[in-house]
C-alpha positions in Angstrom: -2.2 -39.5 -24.3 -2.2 -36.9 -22.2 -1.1 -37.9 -18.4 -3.4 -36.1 -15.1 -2.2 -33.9 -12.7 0.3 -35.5 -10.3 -0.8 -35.2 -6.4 2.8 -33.2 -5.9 2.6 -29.0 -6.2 5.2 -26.7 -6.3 4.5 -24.0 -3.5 6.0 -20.7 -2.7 6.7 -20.1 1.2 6.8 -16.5 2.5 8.3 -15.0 5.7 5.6 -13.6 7.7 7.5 -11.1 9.8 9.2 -9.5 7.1 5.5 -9.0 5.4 4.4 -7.1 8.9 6.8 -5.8 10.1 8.4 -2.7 8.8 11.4 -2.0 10.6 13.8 -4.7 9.8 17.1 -5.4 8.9 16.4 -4.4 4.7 14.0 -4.2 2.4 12.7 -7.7 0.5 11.2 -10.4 1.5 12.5 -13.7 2.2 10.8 -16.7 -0.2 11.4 -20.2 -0.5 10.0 -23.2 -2.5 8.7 -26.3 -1.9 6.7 -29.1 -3.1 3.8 -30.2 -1.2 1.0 -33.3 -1.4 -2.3 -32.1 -2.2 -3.9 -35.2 -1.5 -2.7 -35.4 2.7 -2.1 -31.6 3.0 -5.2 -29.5 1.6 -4.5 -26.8 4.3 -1.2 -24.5 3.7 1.7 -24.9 4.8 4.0 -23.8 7.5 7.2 -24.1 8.2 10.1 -22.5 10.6 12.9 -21.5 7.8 15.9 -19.1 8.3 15.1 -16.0 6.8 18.2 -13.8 5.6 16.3 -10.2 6.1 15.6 -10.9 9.6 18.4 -12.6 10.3 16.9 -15.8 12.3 14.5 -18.8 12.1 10.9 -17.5 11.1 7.2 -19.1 10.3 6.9 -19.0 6.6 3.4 -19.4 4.8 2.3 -20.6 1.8 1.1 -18.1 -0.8 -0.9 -18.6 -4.1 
């Protein structure tokens, strides 16, 4: 039998300063992973993570 979908996601976090802002340190953007409950946490998610093209601790948001 086939089992359901788990409650547990695998999301992608994005820096959002290195999305708007276009003079920075180098060209990318800085991305992270994560897993996330989609049972307690329906909204996305946002956390402070160090992002190595702006060289310091940034918000990073969830993207589809």
């Amino acid at each position: 039998m086939a089992k359901s979908k788990g409650a547990r996601i695998i999301v992608t976090l994005e820096c959002t300063e290195c999305r708007t802002n276009p003079d920075k340190r180098s060209a990318g953007v800085s991305r992270y992973t994560s897993t996330k409950n989609r049972r307690n946490t329906t909204n996305r998610l946002e956390l402070k993570k160090f992002c190595t093209h702006c060289n310091k601790h940034t918000v990073h948001k969830e993207i589809k």
